[in-house]
ZADO-1210 file (C-alpha; in nm, 4 decimals, padded with zeros to 6 digits):
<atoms>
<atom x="00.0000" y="00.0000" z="00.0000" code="UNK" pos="1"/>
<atom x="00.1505" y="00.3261" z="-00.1026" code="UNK" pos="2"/>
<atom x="-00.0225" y="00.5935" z="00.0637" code="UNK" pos="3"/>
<atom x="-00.1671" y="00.5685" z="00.4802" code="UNK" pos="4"/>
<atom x="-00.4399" y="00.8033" z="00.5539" code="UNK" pos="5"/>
<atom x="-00.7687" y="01.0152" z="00.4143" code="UNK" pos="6"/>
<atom x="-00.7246" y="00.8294" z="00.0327" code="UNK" pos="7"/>
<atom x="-00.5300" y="00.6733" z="-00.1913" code="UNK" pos="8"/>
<atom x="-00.4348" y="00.8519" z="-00.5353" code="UNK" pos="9"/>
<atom x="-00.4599" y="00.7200" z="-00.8844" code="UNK" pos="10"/>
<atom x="-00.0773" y="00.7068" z="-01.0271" code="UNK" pos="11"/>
<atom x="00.0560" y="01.0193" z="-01.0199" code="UNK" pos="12"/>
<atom x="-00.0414" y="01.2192" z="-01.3622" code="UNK" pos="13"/>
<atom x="00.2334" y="01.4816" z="-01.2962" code="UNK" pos="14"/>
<atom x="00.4102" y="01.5793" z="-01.5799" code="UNK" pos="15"/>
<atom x="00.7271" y="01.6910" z="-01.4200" code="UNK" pos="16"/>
<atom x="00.8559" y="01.7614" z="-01.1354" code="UNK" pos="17"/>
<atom x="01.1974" y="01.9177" z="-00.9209" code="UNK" pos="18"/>
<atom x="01.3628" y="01.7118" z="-00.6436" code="UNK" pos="19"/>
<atom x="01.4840" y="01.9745" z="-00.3528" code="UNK" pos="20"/>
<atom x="01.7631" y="01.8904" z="-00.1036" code="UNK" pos="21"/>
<atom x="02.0133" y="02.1183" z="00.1118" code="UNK" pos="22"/>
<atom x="02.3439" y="02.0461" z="00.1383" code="UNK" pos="23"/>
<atom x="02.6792" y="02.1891" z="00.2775" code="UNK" pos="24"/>
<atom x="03.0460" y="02.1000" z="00.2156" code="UNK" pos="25"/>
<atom x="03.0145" y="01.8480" z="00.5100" code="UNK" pos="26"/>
<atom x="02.7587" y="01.6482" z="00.4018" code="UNK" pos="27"/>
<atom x="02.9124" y="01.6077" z="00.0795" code="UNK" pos="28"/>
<atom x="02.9513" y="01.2267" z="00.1098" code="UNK" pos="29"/>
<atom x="02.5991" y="01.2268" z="00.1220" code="UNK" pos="30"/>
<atom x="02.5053" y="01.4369" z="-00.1242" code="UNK" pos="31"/>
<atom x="02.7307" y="01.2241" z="-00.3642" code="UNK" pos="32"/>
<atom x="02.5615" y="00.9048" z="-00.2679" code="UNK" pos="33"/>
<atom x="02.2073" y="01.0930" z="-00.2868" code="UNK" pos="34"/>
<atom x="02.2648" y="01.2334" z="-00.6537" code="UNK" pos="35"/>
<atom x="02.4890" y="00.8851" z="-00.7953" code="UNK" pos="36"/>
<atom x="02.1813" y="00.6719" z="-00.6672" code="UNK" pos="37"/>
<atom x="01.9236" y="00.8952" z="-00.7762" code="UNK" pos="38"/>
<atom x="02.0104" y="00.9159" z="-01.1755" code="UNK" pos="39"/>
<atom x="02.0791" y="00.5742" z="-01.1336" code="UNK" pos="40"/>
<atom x="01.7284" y="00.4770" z="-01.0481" code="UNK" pos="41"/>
<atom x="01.4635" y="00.7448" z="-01.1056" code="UNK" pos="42"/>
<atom x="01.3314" y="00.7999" z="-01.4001" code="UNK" pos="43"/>
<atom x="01.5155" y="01.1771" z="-01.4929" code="UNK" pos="44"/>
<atom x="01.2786" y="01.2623" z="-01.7946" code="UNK" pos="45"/>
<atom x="01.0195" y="01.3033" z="-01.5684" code="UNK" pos="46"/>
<atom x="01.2533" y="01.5557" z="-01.3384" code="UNK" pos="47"/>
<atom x="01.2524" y="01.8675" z="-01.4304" code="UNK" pos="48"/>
<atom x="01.5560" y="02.0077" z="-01.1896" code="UNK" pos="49"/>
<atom x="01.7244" y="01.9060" z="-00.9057" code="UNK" pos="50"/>
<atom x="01.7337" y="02.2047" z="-00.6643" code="UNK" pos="51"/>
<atom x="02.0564" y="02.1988" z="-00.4104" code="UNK" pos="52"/>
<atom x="01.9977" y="02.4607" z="-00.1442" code="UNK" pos="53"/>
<atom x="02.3529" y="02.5792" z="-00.0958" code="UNK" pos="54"/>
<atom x="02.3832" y="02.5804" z="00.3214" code="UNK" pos="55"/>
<atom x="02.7709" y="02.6453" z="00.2898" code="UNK" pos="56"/>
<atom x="02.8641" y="02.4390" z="00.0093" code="UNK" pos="57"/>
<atom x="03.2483" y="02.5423" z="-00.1308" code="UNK" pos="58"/>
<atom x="03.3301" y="02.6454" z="-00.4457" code="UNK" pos="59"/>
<atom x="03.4490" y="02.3035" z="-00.5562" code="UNK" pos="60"/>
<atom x="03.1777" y="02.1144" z="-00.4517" code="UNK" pos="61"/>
<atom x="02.9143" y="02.3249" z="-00.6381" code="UNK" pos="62"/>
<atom x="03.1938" y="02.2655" z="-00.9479" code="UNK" pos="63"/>
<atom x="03.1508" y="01.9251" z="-00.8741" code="UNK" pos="64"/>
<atom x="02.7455" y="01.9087" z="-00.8625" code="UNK" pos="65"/>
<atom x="02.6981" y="02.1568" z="-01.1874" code="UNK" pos="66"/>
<atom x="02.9531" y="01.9365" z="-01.4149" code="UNK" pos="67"/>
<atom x="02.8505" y="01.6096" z="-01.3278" code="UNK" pos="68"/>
<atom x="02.4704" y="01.6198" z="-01.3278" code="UNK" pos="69"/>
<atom x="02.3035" y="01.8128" z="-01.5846" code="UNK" pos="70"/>
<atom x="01.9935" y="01.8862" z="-01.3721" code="UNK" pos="71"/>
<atom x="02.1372" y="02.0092" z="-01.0855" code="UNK" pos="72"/>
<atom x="02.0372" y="02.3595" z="-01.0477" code="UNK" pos="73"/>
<atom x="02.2083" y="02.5442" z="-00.7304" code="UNK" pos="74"/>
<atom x="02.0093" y="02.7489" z="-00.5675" code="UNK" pos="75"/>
<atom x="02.2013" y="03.0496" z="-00.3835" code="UNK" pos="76"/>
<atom x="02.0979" y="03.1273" z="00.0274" code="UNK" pos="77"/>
<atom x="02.3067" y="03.3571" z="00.2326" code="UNK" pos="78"/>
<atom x="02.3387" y="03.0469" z="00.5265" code="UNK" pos="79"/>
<atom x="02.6432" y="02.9322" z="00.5099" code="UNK" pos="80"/>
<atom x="02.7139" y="02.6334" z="00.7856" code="UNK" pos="81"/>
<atom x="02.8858" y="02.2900" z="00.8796" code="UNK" pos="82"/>
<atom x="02.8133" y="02.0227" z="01.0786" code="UNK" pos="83"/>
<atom x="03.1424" y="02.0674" z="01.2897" code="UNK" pos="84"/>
<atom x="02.9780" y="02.3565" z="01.4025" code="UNK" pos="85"/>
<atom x="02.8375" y="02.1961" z="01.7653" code="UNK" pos="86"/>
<atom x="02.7839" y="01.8410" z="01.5508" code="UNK" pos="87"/>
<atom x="02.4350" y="01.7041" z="01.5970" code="UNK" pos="88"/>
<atom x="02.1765" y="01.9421" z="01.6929" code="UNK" pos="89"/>
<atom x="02.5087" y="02.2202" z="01.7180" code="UNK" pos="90"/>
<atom x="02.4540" y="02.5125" z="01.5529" code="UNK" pos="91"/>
<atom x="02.5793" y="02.4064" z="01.2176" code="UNK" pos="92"/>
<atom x="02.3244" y="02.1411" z="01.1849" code="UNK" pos="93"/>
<atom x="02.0316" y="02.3475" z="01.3207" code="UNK" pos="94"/>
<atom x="02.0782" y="02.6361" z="01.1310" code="UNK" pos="95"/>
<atom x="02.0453" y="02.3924" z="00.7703" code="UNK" pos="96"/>
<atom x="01.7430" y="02.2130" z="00.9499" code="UNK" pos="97"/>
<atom x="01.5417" y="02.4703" z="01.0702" code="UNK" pos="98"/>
<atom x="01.6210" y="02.6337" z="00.7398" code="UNK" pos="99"/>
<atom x="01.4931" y="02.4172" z="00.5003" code="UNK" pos="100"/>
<atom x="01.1413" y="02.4745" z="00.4736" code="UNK" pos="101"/>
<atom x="01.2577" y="02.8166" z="00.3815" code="UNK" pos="102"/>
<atom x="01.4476" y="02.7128" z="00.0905" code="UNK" pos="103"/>
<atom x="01.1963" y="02.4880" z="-00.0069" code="UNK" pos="104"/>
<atom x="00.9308" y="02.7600" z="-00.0387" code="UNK" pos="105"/>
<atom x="01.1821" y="02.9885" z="-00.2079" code="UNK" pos="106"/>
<atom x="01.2587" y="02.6994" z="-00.4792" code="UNK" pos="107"/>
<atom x="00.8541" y="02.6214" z="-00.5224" code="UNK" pos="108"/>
<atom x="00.7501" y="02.9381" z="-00.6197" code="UNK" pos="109"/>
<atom x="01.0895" y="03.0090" z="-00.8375" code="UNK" pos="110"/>
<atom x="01.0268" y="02.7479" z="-01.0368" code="UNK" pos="111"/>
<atom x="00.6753" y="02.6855" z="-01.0057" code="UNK" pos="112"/>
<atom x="00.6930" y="02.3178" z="-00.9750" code="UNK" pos="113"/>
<atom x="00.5840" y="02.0491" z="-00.7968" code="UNK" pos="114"/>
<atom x="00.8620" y="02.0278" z="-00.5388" code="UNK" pos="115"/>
<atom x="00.9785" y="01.6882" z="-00.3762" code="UNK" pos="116"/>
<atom x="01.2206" y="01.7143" z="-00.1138" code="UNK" pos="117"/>
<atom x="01.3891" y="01.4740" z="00.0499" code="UNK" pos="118"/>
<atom x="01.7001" y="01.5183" z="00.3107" code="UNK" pos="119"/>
<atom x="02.0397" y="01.4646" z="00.1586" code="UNK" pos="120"/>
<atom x="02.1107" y="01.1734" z="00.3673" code="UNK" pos="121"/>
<atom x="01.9208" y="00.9335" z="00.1672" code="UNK" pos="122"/>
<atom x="01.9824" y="00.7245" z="-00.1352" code="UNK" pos="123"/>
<atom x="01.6797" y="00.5870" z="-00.3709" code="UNK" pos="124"/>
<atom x="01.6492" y="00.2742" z="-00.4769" code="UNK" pos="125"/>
<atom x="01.3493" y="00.3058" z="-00.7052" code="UNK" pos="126"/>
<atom x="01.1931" y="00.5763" z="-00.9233" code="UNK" pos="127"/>
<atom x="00.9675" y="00.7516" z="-00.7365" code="UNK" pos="128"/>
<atom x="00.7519" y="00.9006" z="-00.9600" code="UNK" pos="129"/>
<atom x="00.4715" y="00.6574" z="-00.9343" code="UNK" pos="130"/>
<atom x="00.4603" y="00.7801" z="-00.5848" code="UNK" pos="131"/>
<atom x="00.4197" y="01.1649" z="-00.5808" code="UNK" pos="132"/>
<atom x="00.0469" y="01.2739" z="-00.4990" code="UNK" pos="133"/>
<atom x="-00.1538" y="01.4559" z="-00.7727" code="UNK" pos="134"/>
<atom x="-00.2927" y="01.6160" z="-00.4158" code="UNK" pos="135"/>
<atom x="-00.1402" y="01.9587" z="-00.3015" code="UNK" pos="136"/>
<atom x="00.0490" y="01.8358" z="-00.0239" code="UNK" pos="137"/>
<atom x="00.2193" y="01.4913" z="00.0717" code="UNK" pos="138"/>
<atom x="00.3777" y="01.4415" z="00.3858" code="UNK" pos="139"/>
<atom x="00.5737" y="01.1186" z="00.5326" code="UNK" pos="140"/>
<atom x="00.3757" y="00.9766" z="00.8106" code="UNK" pos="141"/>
<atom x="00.5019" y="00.7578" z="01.0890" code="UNK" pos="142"/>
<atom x="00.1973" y="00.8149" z="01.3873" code="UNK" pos="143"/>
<atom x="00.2251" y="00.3864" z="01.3892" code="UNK" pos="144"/>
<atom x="00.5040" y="00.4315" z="01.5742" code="UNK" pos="145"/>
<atom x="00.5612" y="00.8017" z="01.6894" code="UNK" pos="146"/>
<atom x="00.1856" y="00.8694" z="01.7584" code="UNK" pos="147"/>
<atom x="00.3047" y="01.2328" z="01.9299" code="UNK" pos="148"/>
<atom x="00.5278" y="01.3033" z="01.6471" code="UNK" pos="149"/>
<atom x="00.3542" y="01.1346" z="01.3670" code="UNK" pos="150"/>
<atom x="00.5308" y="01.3483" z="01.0606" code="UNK" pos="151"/>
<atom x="00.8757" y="01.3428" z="00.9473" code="UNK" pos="152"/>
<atom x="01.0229" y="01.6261" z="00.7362" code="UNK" pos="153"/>
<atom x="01.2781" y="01.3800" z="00.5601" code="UNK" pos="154"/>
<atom x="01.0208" y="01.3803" z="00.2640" code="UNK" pos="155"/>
<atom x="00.7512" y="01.6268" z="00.1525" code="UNK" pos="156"/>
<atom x="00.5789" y="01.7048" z="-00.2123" code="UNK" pos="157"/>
<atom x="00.4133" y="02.0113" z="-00.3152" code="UNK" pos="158"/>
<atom x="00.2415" y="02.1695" z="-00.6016" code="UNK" pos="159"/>
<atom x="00.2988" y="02.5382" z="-00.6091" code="UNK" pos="160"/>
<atom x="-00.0287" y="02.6492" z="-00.5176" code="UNK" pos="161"/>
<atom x="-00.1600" y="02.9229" z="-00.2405" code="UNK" pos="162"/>
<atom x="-00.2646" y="02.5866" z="-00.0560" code="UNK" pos="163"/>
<atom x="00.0871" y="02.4452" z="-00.0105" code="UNK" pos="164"/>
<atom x="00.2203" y="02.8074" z="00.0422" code="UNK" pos="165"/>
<atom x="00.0211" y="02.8995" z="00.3124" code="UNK" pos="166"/>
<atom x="00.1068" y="02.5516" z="00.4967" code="UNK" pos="167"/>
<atom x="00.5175" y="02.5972" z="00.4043" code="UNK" pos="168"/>
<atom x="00.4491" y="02.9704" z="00.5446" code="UNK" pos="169"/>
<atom x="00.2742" y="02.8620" z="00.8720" code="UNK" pos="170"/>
<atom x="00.5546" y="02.5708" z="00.9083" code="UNK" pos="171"/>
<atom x="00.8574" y="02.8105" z="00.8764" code="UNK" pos="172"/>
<atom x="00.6402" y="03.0415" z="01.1415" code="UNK" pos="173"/>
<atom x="00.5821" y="02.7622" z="01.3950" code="UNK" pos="174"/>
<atom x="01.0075" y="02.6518" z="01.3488" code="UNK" pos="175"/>
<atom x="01.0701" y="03.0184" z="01.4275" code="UNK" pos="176"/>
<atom x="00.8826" y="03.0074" z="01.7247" code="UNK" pos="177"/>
<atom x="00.9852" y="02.7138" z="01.8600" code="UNK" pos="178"/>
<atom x="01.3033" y="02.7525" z="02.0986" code="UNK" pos="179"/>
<atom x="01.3920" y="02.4231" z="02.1596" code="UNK" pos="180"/>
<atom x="01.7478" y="02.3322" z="02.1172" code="UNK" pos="181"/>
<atom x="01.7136" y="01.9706" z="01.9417" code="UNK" pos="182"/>
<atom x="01.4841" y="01.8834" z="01.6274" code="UNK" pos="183"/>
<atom x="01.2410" y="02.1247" z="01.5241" code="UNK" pos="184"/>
<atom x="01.1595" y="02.0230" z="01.1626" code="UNK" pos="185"/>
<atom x="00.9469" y="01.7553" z="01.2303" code="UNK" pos="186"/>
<atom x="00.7325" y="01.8318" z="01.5371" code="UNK" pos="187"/>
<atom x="00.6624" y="02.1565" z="01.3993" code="UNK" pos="188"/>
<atom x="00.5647" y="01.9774" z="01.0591" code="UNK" pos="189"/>
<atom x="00.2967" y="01.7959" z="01.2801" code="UNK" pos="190"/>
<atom x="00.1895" y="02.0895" z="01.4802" code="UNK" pos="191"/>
<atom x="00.1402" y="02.2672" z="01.0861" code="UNK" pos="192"/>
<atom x="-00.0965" y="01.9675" z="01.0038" code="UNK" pos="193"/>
<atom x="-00.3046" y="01.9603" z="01.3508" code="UNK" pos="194"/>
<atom x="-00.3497" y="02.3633" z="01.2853" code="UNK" pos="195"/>
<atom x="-00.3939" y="02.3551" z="00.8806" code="UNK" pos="196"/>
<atom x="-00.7378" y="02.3746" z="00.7811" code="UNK" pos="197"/>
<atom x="-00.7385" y="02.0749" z="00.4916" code="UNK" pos="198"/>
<atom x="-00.6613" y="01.7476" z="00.4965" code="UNK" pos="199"/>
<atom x="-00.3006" y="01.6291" z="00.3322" code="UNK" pos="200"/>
<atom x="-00.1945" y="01.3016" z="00.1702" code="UNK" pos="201"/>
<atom x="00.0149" y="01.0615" z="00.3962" code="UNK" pos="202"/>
<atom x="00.2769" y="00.8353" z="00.2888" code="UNK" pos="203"/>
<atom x="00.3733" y="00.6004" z="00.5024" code="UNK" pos="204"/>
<atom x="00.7307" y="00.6049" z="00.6323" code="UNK" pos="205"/>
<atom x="00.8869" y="00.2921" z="00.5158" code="UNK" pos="206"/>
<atom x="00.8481" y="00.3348" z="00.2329" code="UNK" pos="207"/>
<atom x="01.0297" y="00.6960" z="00.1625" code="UNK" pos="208"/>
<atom x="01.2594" y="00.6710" z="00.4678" code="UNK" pos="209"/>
<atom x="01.3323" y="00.3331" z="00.5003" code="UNK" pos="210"/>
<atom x="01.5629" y="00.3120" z="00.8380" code="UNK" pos="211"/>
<atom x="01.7405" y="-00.0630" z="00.8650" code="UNK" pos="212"/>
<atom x="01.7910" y="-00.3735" z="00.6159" code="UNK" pos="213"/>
<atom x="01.5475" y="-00.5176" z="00.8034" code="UNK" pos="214"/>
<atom x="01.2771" y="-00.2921" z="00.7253" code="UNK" pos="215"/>
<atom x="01.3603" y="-00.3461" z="00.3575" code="UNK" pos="216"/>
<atom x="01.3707" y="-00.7006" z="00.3904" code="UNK" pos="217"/>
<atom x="00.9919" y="-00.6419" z="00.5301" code="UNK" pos="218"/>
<atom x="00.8803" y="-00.4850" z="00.2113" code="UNK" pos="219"/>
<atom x="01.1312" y="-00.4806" z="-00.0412" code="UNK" pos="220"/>
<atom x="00.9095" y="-00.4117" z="-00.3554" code="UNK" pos="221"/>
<atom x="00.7720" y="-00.1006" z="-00.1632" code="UNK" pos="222"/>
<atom x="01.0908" y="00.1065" z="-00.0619" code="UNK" pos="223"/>
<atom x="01.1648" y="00.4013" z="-00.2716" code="UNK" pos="224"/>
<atom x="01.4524" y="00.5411" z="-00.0383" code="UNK" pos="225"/>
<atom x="01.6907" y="00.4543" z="00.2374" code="UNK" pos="226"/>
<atom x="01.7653" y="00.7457" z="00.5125" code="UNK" pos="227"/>
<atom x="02.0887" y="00.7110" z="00.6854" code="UNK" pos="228"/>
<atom x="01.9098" y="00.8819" z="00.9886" code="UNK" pos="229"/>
<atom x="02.1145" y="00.9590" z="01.3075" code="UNK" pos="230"/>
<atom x="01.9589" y="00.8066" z="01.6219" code="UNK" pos="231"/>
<atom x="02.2591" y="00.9413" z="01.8206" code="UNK" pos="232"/>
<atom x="02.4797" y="01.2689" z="01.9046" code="UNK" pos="233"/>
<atom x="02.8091" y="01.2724" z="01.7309" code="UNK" pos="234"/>
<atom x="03.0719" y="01.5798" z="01.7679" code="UNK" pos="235"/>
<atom x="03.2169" y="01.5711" z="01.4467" code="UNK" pos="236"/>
<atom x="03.1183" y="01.5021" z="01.0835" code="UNK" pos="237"/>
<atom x="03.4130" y="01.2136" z="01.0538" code="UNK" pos="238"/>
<atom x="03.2204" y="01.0642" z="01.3459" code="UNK" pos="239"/>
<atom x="02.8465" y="01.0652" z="01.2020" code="UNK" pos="240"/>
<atom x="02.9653" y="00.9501" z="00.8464" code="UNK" pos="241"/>
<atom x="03.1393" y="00.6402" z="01.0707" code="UNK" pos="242"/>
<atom x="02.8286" y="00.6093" z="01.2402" code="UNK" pos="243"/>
<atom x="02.5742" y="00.6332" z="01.0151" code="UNK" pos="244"/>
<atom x="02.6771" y="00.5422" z="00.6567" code="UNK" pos="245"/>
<atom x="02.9102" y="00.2090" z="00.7817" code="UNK" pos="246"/>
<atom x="02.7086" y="00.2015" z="01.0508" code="UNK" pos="247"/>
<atom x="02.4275" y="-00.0897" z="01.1568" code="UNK" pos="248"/>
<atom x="02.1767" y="-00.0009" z="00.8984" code="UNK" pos="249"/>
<atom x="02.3004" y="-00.2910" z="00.6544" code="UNK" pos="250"/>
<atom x="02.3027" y="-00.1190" z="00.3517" code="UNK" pos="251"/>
<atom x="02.6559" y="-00.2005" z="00.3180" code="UNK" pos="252"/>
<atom x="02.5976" y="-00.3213" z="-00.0663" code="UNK" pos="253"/>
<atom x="02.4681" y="00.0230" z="-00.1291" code="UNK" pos="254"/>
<atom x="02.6852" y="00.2644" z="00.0678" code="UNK" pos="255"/>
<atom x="02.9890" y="00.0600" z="-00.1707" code="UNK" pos="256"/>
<atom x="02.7950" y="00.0873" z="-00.4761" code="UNK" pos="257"/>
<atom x="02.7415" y="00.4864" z="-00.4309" code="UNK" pos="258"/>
<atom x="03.0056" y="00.6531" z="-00.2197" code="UNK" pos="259"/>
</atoms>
């Protein structure tokens, strides 16, 4: 089953559409992984662009991104920030988080697209067209197991209309006012969708942010994309890509195959 909640959609009519990720010079590893995997997979005449929100990417690593993918389109912010800045939930890594949402507004009405955006610690293993919502807005659900924190921001599609603006505008609003010093992103994503006046489309959250081999193993036929998610605190970028790339996920055939 692709799609948990109000209704299932027909498959997804969409002509095109961009993919929208941040990234900074320190999550480069991922980012390479993220963009080998996904024009190995997806099916690119149905993306339009590939948006990379530049969170303090350097000079050769946009060089890198422009010349190797012809879709990649950079756009410019004036955040620039790395993950050895505090490490996980550090300054560095909140201010890409908590900026995202931003970016991703920015980039749906610049291009006037419908806007998927996943976090640049994942890798796809199938083309995930087939799974993008004709509705305004999809969200990746997980209230099965995180009932108080049922959405995660890891993946999100949506058309550019006044409906998904106003919900990207009250999300960015209820980060900004949040002053908690760990994740924002995704408890404010639920506390958008408890306060939004119209239903959105949920997906659920194996299948677009698949976490271990054994979850794949559960459904393998169903899993679009693997996220490398941190479960724990680590001080320094050398330390998370340790932890959480040749970590215990498993995916040990695909972190070779990409990085």
């Amino acid at each position: 089953m692709f799609l948990t909640g109000w209704k299932e959609p027909t498959k997804s009519s969409i002509p095109m559409y961009n993919i929208f990720l941040s990234l900074n010079s320190s999550y480069v590893p991922y980012g390479k992984m993220f963009m080998k995997s996904l024009y190995d997979v997806v099916d690119m005449s149905k993306v339009d662009k590939v948006v990379i929100a530049d969170t303090g990417l350097d000079l050769k690593d946009k060089q890198y991104f422009l010349a190797s993918y012809d879709k990649v389109d950079i756009l410019e912010t004036n955040l620039v920030s790395s993950f050895d800045e505090g490490g996980t939930w550090g300054i560095g890594w909140q201010s890409v988080v908590t900026s995202k949402a931003k970016y991703l507004l920015e980039a749906l009405k610049k291009y006037d697209t419908t806007t998927v955006m996943v976090d640049g610690d994942c890798i796809f293993l199938k083309d995930i067209s087939e799974i993008i919502s004709d509705d305004d807005i999809q969200l990746c659900y997980r209230g099965d197991e995180k009932p108080d924190n049922p959405y995660l921001g890891s993946y999100t599609a949506f058309k550019p209309t006044e409906k998904s603006y106003r919900f990207i505008e009250q999300w960015i609003k209820n980060i900004d006012s949040n002053n908690s010093e760990q994740a924002k992103e995704s408890p404010m994503l639920a506390k958008t969708v408890k306060e939004f006046d119209s239903n959105v489309i949920k997906i659920a959250r194996t299948l677009v942010s698949c976490y271990t081999i054994k979850e794949y193993n559960n459904n393998p036929d169903s899993t679009y994309i693997v996220h490398f998610k941190g479960g724990s605190l680590s001080s320094n970028i050398e330390a998370d890509i340790k932890k959480r790339i040749y970590g215990t996920h498993g995916f040990d055939k695909l972190v070779d195959k990409y990085l």
